[in-house]
N, C-alpha and C positions, 0 to 999 in steps of 0.2 A: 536509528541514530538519534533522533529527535523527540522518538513516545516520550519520555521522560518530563517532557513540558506539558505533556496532557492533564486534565484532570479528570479525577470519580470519574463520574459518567461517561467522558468523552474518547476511557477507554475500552469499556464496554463495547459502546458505540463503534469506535476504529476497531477491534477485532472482527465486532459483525462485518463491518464493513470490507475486511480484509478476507473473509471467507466469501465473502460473495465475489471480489477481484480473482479471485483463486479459483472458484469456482466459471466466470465468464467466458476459459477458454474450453470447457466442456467436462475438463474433468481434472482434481485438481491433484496434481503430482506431486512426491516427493522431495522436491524441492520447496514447494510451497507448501507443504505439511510443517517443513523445519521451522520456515521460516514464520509458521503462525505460534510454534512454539516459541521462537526466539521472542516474538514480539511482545508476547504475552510475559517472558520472563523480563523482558525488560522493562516492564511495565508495571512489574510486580501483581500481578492477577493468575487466576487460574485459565487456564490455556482451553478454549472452547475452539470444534472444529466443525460446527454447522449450528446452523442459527433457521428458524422459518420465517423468520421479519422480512420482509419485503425491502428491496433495496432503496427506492425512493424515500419508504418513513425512515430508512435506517440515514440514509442524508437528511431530508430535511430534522429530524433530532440532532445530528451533528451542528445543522446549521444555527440553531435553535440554540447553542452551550458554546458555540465555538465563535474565535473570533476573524478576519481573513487572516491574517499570519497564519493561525492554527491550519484552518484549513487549507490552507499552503503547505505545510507540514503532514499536513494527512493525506494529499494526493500524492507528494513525491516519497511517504512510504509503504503507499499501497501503489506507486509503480516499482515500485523494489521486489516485491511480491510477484508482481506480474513478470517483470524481467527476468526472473528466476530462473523460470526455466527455460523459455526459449525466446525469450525478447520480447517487445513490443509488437504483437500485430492482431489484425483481425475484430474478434469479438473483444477480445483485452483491451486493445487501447479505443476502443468505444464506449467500454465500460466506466473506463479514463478519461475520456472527455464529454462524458454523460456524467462523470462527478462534477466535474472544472464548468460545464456550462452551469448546472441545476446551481453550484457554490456563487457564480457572478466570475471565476476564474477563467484568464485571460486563455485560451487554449492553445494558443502555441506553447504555454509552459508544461504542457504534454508532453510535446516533442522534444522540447531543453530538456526538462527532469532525464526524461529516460534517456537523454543521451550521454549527460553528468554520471547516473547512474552506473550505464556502458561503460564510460572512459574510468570511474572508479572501480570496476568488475577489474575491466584490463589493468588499469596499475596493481590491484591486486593481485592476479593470478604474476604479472613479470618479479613480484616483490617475492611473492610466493615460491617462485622458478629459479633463484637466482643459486646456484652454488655459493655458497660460503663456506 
């Protein structure tokens, strides 16, 4: 919804980053496949679906290019990712607020993003559902 404001690097950067949120719940599914393609088409880059960077340099480079706003923007669309396929829990939203701590992000906007996230899944699918 928001790659669009990224720059050069910083989208690099967020895909790596998106494959490793993808990857946190052990193995990363079908949903989250789409959704690295979607990201990368929105972003206008070539769509990559595993990275060997280590997740801390792949944040601290983010942190490095980006500003908070951004990295505001970068957690709540790498919890979109995660909420994909079956919501927020576990290893995912540690992975989640192992971004928002290492960024200086506040960590209750963990639990807000993904639940924003939720409440626009649901308006979607009722918009989606509607006979007309």
């Amino acid at each position: 919804m928001f790659l669009n404001s990224l720059r050069g690097e910083q989208k690099s950067l967020f895909i790596e980053l998106a494959i490793k949120a993808a990857e946190a719940g052990g193995s990363v599914t079908f949903e989250q496949k789409y959704m690295l393609k979607c990201f990368a088409v929105e972003m206008n880059i070539t769509p990559i679906y595993k990275t060997d960077r280590d997740t801390d340099d792949i944040i601290d480079s983010l942190m490095a290019v980006s500003s908070e706003k951004e990295l505001r923007i970068i957690l709540f669309e790498i919890l979109g990712i995660i909420v994909s396929d079956t919501g927020l829990g576990g290893k995912e939203k540690m992975f989640a607020e192992h971004f928002a701590g290492r960024c200086k992000i506040d960590p209750g906007l963990v639990d807000k993003m993904a639940g924003l996230l939720t409440d626009y899944a649901d308006v979607y699918q009722d918009i989606t559902s509607l006979d007309l």
